[in-house]
Structure formats: C-alpha cells, structure tokens
DRENDO-1510 file (C-alpha; in Angstrom, 1 decimal, always signed):
<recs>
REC; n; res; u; v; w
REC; 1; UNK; +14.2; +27.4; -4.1 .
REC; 2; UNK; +14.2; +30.4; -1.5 .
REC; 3; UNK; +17.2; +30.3; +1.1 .
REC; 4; UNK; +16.1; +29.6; +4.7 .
REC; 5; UNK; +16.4; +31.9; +7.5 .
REC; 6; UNK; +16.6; +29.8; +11.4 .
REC; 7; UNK; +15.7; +32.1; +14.2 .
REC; 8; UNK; +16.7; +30.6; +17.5 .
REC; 9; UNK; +15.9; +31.6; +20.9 .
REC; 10; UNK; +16.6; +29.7; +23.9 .
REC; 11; UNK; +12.5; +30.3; +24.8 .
REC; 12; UNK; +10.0; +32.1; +22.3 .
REC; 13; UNK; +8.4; +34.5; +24.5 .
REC; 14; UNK; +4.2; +35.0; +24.1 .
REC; 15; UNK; +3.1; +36.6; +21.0 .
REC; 16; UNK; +1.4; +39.8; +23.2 .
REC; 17; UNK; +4.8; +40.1; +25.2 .
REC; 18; UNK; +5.8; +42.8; +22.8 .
REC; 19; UNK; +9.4; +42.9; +22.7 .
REC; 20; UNK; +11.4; +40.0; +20.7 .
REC; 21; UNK; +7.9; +39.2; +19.4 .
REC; 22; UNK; +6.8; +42.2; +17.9 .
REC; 23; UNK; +10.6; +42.6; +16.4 .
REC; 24; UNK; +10.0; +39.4; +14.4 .
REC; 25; UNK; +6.3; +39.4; +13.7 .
REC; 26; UNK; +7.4; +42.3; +11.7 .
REC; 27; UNK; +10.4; +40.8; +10.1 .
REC; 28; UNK; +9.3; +37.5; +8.9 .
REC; 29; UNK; +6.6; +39.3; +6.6 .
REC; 30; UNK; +9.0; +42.2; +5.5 .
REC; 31; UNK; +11.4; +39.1; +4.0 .
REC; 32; UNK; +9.2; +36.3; +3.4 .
REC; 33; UNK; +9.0; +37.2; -0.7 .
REC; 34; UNK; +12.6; +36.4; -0.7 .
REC; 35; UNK; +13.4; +33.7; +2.1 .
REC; 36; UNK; +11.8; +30.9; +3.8 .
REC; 37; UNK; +11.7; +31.3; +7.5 .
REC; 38; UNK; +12.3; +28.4; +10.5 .
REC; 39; UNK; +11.9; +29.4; +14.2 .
REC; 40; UNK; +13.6; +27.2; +16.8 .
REC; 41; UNK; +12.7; +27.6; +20.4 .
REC; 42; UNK; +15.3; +25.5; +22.5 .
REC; 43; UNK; +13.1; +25.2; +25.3 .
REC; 44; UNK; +9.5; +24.2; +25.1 .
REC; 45; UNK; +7.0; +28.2; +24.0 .
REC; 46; UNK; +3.9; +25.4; +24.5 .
REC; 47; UNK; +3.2; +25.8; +20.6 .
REC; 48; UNK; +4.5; +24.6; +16.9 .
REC; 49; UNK; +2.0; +26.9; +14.5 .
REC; 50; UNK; +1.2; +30.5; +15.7 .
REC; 51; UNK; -0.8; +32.7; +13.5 .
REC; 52; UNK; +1.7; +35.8; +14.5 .
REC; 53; UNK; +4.3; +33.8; +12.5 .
REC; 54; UNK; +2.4; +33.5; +9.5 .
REC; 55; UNK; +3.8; +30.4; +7.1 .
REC; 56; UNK; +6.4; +29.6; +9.7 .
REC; 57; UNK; +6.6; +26.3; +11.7 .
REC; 58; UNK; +8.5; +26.5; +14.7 .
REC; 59; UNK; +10.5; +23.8; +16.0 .
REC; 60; UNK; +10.5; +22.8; +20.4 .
REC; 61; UNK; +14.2; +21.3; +20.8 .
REC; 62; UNK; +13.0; +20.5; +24.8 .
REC; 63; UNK; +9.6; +19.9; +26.4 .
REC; 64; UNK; +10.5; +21.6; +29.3 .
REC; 65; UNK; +9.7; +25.1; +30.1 .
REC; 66; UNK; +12.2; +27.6; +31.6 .
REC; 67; UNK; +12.5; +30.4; +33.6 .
REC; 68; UNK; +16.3; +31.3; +34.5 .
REC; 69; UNK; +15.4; +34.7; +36.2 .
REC; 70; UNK; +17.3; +34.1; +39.3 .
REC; 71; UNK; +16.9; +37.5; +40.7 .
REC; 72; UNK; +13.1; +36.6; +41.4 .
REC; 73; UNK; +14.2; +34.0; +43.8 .
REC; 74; UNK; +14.9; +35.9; +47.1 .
REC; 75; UNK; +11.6; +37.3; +47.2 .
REC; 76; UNK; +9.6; +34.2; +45.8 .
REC; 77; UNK; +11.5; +32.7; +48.9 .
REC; 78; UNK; +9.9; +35.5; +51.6 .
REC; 79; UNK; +6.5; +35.0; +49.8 .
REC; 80; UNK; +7.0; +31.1; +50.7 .
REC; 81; UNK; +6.6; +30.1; +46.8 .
REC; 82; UNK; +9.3; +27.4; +47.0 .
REC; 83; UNK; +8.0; +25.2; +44.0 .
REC; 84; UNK; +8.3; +28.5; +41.8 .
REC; 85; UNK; +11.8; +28.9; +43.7 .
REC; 86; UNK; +12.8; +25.0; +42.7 .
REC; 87; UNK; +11.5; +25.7; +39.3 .
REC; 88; UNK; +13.9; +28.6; +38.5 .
REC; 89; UNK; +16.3; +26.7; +39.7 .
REC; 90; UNK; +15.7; +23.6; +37.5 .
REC; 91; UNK; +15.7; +25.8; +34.7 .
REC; 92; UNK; +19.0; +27.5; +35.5 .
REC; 93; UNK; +20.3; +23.9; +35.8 .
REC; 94; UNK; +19.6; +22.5; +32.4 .
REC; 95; UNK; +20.1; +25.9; +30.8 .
REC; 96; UNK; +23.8; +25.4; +31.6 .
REC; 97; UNK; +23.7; +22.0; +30.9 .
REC; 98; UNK; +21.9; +21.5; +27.9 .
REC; 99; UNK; +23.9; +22.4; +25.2 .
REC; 100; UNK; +25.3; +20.0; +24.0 .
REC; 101; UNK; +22.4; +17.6; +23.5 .
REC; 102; UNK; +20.5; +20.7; +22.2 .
REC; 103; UNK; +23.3; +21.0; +19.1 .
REC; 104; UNK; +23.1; +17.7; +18.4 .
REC; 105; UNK; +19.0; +17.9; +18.8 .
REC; 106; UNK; +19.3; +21.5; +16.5 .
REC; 107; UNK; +21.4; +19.8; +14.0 .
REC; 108; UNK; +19.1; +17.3; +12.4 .
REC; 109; UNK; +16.8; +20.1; +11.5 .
REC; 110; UNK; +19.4; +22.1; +10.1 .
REC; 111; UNK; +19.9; +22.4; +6.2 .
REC; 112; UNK; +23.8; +23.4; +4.9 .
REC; 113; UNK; +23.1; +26.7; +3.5 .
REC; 114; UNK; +20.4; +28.2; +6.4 .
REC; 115; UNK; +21.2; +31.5; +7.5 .
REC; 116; UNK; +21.6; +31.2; +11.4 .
REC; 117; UNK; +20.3; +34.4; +13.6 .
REC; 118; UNK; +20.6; +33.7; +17.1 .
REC; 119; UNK; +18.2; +36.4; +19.0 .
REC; 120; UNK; +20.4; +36.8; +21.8 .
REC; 121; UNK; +23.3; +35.7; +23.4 .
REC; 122; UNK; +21.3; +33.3; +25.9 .
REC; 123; UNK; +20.2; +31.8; +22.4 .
REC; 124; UNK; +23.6; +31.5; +20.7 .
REC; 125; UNK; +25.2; +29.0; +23.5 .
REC; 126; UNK; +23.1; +26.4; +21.9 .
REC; 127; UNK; +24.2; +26.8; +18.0 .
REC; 128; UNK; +26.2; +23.7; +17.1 .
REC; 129; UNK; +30.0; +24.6; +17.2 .
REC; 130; UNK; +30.5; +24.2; +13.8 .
REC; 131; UNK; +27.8; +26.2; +12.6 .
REC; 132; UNK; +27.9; +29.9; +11.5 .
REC; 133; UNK; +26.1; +32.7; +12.7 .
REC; 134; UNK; +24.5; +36.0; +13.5 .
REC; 135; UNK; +24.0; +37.2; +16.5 .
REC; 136; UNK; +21.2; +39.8; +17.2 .
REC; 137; UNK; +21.5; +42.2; +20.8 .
REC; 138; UNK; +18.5; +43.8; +21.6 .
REC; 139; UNK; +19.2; +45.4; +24.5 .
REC; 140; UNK; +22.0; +47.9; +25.1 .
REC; 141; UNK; +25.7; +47.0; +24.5 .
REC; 142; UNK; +26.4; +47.1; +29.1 .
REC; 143; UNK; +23.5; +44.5; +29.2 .
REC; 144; UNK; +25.8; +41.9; +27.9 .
REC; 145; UNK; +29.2; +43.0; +27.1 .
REC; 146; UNK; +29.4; +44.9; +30.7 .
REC; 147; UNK; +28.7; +45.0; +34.4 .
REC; 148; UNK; +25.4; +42.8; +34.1 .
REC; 149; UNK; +26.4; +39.7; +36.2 .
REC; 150; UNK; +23.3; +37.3; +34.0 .
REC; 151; UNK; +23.9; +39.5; +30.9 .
REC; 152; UNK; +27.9; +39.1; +31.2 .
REC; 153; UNK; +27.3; +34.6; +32.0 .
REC; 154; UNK; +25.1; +34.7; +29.1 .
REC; 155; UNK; +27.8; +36.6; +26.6 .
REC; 156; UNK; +30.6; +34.3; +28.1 .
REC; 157; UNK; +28.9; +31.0; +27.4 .
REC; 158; UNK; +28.0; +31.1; +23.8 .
REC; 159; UNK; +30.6; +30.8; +20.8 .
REC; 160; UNK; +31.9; +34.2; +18.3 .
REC; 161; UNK; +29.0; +34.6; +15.9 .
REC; 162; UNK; +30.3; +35.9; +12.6 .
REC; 163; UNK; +28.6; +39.0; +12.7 .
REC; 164; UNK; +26.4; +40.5; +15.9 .
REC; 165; UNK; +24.1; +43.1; +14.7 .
REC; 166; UNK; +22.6; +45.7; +17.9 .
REC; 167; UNK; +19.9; +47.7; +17.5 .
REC; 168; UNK; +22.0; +51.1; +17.4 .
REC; 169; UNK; +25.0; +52.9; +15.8 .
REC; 170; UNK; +26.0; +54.3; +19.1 .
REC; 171; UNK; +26.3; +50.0; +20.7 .
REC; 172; UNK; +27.8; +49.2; +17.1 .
REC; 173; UNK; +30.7; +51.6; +17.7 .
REC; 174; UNK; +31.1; +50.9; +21.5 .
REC; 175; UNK; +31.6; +46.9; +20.1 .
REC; 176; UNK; +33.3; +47.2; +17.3 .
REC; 177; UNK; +37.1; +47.4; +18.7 .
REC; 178; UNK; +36.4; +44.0; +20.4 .
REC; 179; UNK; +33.9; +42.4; +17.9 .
REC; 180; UNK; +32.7; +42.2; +14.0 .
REC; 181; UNK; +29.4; +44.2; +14.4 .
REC; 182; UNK; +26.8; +46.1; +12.4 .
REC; 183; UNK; +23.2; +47.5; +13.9 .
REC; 184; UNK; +19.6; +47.7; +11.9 .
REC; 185; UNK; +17.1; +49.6; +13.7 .
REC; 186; UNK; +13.8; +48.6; +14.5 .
REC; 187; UNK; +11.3; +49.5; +12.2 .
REC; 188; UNK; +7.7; +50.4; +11.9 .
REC; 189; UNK; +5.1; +50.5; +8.4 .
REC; 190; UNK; +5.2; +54.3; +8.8 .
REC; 191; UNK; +2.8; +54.9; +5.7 .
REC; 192; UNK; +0.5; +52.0; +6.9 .
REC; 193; UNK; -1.7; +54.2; +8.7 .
REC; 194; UNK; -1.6; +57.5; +6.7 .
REC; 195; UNK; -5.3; +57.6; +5.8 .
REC; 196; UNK; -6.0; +57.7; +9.4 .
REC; 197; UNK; -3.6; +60.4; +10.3 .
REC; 198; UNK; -5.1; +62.9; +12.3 .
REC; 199; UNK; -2.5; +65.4; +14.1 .
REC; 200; UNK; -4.9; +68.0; +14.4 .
REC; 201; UNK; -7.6; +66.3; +15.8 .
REC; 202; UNK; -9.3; +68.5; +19.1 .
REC; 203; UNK; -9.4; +64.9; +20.3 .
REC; 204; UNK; -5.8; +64.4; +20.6 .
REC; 205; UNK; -5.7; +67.5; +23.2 .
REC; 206; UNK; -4.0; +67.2; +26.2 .
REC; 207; UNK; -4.0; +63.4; +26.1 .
REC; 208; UNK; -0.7; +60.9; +26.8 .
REC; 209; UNK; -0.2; +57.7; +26.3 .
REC; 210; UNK; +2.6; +54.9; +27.4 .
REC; 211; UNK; +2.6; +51.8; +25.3 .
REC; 212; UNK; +5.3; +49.0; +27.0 .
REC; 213; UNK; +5.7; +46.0; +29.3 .
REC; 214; UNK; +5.2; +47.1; +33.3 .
REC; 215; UNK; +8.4; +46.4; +34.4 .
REC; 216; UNK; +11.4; +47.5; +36.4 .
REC; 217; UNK; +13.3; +48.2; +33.3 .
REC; 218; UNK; +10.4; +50.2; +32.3 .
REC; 219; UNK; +10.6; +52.4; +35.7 .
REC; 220; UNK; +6.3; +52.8; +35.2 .
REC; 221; UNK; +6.7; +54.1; +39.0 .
REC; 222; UNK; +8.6; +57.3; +37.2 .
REC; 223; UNK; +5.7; +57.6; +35.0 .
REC; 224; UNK; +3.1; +57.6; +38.1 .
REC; 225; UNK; +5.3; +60.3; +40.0 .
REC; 226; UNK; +5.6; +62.5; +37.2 .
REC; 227; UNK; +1.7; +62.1; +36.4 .
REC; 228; UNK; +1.2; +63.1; +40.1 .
REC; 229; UNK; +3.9; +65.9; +39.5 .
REC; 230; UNK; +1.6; +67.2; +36.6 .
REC; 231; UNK; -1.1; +67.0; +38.0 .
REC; 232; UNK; -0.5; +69.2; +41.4 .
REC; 233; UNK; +1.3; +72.1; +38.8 .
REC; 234; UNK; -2.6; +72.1; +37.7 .
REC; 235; UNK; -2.2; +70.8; +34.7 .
REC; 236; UNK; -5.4; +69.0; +32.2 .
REC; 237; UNK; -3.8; +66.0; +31.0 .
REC; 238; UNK; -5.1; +62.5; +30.7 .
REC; 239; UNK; -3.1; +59.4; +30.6 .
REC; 240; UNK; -3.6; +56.1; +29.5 .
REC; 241; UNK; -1.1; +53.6; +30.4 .
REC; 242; UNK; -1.3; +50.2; +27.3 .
REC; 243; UNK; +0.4; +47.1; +28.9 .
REC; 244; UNK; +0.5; +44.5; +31.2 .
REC; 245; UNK; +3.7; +43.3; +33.1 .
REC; 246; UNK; +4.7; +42.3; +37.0 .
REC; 247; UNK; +4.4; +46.0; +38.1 .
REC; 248; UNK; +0.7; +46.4; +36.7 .
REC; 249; UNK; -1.0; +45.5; +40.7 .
REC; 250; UNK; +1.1; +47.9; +42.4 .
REC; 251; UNK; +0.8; +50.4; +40.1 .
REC; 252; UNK; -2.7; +50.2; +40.1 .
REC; 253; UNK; -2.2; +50.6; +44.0 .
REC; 254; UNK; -0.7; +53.3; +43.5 .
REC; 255; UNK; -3.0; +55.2; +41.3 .
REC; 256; UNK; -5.7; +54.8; +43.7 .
REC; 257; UNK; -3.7; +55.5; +47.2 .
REC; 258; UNK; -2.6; +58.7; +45.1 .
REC; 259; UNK; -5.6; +59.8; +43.8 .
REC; 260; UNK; -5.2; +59.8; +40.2 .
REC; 261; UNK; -7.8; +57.7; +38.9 .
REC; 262; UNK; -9.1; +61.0; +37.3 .
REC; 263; UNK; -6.1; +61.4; +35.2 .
REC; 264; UNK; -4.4; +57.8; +34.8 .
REC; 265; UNK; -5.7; +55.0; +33.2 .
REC; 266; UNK; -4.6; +51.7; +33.0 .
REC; 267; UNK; -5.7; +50.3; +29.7 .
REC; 268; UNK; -4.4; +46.4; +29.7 .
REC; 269; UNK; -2.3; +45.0; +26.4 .
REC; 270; UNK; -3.6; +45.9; +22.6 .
REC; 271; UNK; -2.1; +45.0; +19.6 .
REC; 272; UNK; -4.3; +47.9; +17.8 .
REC; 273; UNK; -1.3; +50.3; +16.4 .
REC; 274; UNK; -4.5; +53.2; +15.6 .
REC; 275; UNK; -4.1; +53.9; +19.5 .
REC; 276; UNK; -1.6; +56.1; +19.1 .
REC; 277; UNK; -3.9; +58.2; +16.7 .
REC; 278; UNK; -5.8; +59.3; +19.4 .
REC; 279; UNK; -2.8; +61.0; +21.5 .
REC; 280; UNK; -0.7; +64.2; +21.3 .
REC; 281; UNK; +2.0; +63.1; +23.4 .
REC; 282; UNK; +4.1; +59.7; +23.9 .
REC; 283; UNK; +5.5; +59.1; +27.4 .
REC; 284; UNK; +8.5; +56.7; +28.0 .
REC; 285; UNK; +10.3; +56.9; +31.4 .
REC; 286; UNK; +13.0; +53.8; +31.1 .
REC; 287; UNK; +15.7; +52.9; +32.7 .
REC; 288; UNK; +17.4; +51.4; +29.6 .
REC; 289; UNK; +16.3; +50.1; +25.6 .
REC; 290; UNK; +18.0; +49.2; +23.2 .
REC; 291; UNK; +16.1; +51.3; +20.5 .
REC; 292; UNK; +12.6; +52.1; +21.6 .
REC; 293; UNK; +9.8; +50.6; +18.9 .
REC; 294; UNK; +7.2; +52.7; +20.8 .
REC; 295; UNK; +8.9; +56.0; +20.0 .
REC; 296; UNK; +9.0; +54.6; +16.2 .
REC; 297; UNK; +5.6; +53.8; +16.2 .
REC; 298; UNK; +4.3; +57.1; +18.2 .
REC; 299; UNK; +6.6; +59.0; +15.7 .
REC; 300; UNK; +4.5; +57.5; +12.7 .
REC; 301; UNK; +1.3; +58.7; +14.0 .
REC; 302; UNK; +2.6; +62.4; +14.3 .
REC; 303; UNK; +3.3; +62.1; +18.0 .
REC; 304; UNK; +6.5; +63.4; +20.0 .
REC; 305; UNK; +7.8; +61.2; +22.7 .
REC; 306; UNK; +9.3; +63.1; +26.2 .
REC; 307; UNK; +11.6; +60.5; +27.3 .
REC; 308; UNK; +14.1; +60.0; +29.9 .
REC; 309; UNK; +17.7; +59.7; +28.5 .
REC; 310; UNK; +17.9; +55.7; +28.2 .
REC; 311; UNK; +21.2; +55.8; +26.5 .
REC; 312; UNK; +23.2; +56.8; +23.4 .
REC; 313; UNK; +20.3; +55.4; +21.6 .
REC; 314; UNK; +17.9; +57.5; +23.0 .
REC; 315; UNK; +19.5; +60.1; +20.2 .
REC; 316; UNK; +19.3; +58.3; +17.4 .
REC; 317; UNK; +15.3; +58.0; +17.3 .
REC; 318; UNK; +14.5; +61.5; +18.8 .
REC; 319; UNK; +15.8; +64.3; +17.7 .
REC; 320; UNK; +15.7; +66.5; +20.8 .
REC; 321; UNK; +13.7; +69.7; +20.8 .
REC; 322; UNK; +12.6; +68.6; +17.1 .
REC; 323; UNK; +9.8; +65.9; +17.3 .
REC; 324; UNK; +10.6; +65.4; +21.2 .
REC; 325; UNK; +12.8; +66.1; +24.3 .
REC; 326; UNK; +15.2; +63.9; +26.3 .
REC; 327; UNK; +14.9; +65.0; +29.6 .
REC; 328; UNK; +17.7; +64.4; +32.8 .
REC; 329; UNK; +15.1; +64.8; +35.7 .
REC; 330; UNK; +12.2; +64.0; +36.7 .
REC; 331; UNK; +11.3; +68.3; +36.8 .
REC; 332; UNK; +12.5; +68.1; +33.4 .
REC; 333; UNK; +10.2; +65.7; +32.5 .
REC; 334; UNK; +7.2; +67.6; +34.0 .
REC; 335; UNK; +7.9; +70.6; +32.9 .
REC; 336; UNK; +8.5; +69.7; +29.1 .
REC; 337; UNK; +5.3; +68.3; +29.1 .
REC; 338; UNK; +3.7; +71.0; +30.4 .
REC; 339; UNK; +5.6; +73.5; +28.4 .
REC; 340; UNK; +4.0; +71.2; +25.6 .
REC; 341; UNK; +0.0; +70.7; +26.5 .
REC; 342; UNK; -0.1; +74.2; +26.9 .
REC; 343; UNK; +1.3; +75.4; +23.5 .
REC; 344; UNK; -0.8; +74.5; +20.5 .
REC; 345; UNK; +2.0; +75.6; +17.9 .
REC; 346; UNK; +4.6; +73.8; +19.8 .
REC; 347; UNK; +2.7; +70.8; +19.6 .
REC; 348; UNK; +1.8; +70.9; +16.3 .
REC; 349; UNK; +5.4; +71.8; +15.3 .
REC; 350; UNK; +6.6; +68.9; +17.0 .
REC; 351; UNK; +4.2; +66.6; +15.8 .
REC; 352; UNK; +4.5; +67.0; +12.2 .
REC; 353; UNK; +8.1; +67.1; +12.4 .
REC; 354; UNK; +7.8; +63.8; +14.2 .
REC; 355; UNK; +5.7; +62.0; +11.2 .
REC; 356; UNK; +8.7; +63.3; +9.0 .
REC; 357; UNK; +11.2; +61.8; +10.8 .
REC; 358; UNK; +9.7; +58.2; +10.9 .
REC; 359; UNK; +10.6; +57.3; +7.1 .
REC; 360; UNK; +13.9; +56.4; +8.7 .
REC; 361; UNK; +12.5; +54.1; +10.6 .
REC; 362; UNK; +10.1; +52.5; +8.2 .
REC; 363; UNK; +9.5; +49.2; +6.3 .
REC; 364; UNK; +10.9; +50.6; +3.2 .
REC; 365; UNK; +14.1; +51.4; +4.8 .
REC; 366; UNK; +14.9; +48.3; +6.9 .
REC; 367; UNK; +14.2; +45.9; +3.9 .
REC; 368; UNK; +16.7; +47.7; +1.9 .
REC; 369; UNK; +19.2; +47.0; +5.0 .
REC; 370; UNK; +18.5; +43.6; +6.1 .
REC; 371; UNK; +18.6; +42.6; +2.2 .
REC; 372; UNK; +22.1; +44.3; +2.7 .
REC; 373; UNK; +22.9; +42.2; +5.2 .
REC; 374; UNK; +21.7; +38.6; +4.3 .
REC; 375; UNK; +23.2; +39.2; +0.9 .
REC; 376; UNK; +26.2; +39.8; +2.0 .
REC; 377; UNK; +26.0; +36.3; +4.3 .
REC; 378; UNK; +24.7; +34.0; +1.5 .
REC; 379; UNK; +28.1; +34.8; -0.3 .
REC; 380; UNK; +30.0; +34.2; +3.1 .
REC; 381; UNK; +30.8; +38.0; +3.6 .
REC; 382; UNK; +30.2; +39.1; +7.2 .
REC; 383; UNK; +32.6; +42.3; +7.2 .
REC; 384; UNK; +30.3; +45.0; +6.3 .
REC; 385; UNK; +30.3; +48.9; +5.6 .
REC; 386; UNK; +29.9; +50.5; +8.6 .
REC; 387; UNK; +27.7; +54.0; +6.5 .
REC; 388; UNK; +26.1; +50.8; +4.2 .
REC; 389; UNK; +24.9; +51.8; +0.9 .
REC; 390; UNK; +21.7; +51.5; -0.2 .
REC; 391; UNK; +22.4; +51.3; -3.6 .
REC; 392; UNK; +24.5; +48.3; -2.8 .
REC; 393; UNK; +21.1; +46.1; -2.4 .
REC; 394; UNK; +20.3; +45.8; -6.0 .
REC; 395; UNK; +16.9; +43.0; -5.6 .
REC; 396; UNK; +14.8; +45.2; -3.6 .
</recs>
C-alpha cells in the first residue's frame, strides 16, 4: 500500500488561478506512481472531485467560503459594497477562530503515517498540534518572515513545521539561521513540447508575450508603460498580454486612452502551454515571486525572459545576459528589449541558450528532489543536505 500525501490549504484556490494550482496540478501526477494523494481545503473551494487533480478527492473541513483580504476593505467601503466589506470581515473572524474545531474536524480523516504539506503558513495554523509537518512558502522569505503585517499574522499563528521548503536557494539561506529549511524549484515538462519547438520560426519575430495573474504584485501597469515606452522609440513589437486578474478593466482602459491597441493585446486566461511557441520574447515586470513558473515555462520553449529584478530569486532561473536580462529600470527594460527585437543573432543566441538551461527546471529533475525529500520524511528525517545528492534517491 502506497503512503499518503495530505495537501492542506486553508482555501483551494480555482483550478485556472495559476499559482498554488498550477504548482500542484503538476505535482500530484509527477508522484502519483509512488504515493497516494489527499487534498484538504479547510474552508469550503465549492467542489470534492476536480478533473485538474486527477485520482484525488479533496476533502471541505467548513462550508463556508472565505476571503481574509483585509486590504480590499477601505475601498470596497468608498465603492459602498458593505455586504462584500461584512463578508471579509466574517471571514477574517472565523479564520482566527477556527482552529481548533478545524484540527479536531482534520483529524478524523487523517491516517498515522500521512505525510502532512501545509501550502502555506495561512494553511499550517490549522494542522492538529500533535501532528508533523512540512511547510511549503511560495512566495518570497519578507512575505512572511518580514515586514508584511498579514504575511508576519499568518507566520505567527501556525505551529514549527518540521521542515519548510521555499521555492529558492537564496530564501532557504536567508531562513535557515532561524529555521529547519530546504527549497525545490518549480518545475516545468521541458521535453514535453520538443517536437513543436520552433525558435527560428519568422513567426516568432518581434512578438512578446506576458503569461500571469493581473495583479498589483504583478505591476501589469509597468508592463503597459514600458509597451508605450517601445513603442514611441519606434519600435515593431507586438504584445499579447495571457491572464485575467482585478487589474484586467483598468488596464484595458489604459490600452485604449493610450493608444496601443495596435501593439497590446489582451488575450484572457489559457491553459494551452504551445503559446509560448509562438513568441521570441517573455516579459515579466513584478514586484516580487517567489520563483517565476512563467520564466521556466518560456525558457522551455526557447524563449528569453527581460524581467525586473524581483529578488534574489530572480538569479537563480535567469542567467543574466545568457538566456535573459534582469533589468533595474524601467529604460533598462525598454532598451534591452529593443537591443533584442532588433538583433537576429542576439536573439537566437539567447534563445537557444534558454532551451538549455530549462533541464534544471524540468520534470526529471524535481522528481529526483521531492523523492529526496519524502524519503527522507517517511523514515522521520527532516534535516537535509543543503547541495542534496541526486544519487541519494535510489527508486527513481
């Protein structure tokens, strides 16, 4: 009988809101040859079977359905939405005092030997105490472990995993003087596609492409001022903007009081990864990641990634100059991807060298390292090698 893997978040997001969703659409396949799979969303996701989580059920501890986001309150409360305003704050009421009847509630569909991965600290509050676990961070090390007043409640609330895994070496190291932790990157099928590959397609000329939710953390209103940017240096560039998010009205607004519906395109949500064949250049203009699953994918299709320097992370998935740039300003920006469109053997370069650089990032890879990982906790042992061994993993 195959071990059992409990993934527990305090509220499953949608299946298309990228993010936690893709991460684990992707995982529960990669493992599911060698460990069952449980998913339990404390608070009501509005489903028990989803076809994205192939084979897995997934278990409502609450039939309620929260939203904690207090910093959308002040201006629900100047748009006059007070029943969204009372919502939020119903939900941030039984978020803090839930947990206790959601442990009890977790516990009776717990078995003794299940792996526990919370998916977040807003997650791990409502493990039972006496219950081991992992803890995955997602998001960069300051979100929760610094000045981010929700981030820092969340952290504070929750019980010492055993092990908390983020999604970089450069947040491992920052944590590790304070806390047991390891990181696995996110990961992408890198030789899924390679039939398809076509890096020197004339098709692929002079087009860009942003895959990612609209939102503030996002910074798509960068994006739009450096499309504007490009545009007035007199530069043929078309992009096409995959997503959906709270900023999508305005920045359709924007587009048009701009005049760039010539050049920018907004292209809704897909989940169809071939996209990226179609595009020489990746754009991502955030204010922060954790580690960006765009770049991966984008790299994997041949394509570099300009990108504004998110974090330490930033240099672990592009190698600057190589199969992308890292750019401080917004003229940086600009002019890289100018510099770019209008060399062919640049691009090419860059592009190839990209493709080569995603095997680190692939399927292969990550198996090899979460196998590391959950073999080390079905014997107990949480303390792992911070350069982990490959070779270490003997069942691949």
């Amino acid at each position: 009988m195959k071990r059992r893997i409990v993934l527990v978040f305090d509220i499953l997001p949608h299946p298309e809101a990228g993010g936690l969703s893709v991460t684990y659409q992707a995982l529960i396949p990669l493992l599911q040859d060698r460990y069952d799979f449980c998913i339990i969303s404390v608070f009501n996701c509005g489903y028990s079977q989803n076809e994205r989580y192939p084979d897995t059920p997934i278990i409502n501890l609450f039939r309620h359905h929260t939203d904690i986001r207090y910093a959308k309150i002040k201006p629900l409360l100047k748009q006059g939405h007070l029943l969204q305003v009372l919502n939020i704050l119903y939900s941030i009421f039984l978020y803090l005092a839930a947990a206790p009847a959601a442990g009890r509630r977790m516990k009776k569909h717990l078995r003794s030997d299940d792996i526990l991965i919370a998916v977040s600290p807003a997650a791990a509050r409502f493990i039972p105490k006496a219950r081991t676990f992992i803890l995955e961070v997602h998001v960069f090390y300051e979100y929760f472990f610094g000045k981010n007043k929700l981030g820092r409640i969340q952290a504070s609330l929750m019980k010492k995993p055993a092990l908390t895994i983020f999604r970089t070496k450069a947040d491992m190291k920052k944590a590790m003087p304070t806390m047991n932790a390891h990181y696995v990157y996110n990961f992408f099928d890198e030789t899924k596609y390679d039939s398809l590959l076509q890096i020197d397609a004339p098709t692929r000329s002079h087009r860009i492409l942003f895959m990612g939710r609209l939102n503030t953390q996002k910074n798509p209103e960068r994006m739009l001022r450096c499309a504007e940017a490009l545009k007035k240096r007199g530069v043929a560039f078309q992009l096409d903007i995959y997503g959906t998010g709270p900023k999508e009205e305005k920045m359709r607004e924007w587009i048009r009081s701009h005049d760039l519906t010539s050049c920018v395109t907004m292209k809704g949500f897909t989940k169809d990864k071939t996209i990226y064949n179609q595009y020489a250049l990746h754009w991502q203009t955030s204010d922060f990641e954790g580690l960006s699953l765009s770049i991966i994918e984008a790299k994997a299709f041949g394509v570099p990634t300009i990108s504004t320097d998110w974090g330490p992370g930033v240099y672990e998935v592009i190698h600057d100059g190589q199969d992308g740039y890292i750019c401080q300003s917004e003229d940086q920006f600009v002019q890289k991807t100018a510099e770019l469109l209008n060399d062919r053997e640049r691009m090419r370069a860059m592009s190839y060298a990209a493709k080569q650089n995603a095997a680190e990032f692939g399927k292969t890879q990550a198996r090899r390292h979460w196998l590391y990982i959950l073999e080390n906790a079905e014997k107990g042992n949480y303390q792992l090698e911070e350069n982990w061994n490959e070779t270490t993993c003997n069942r691949i």
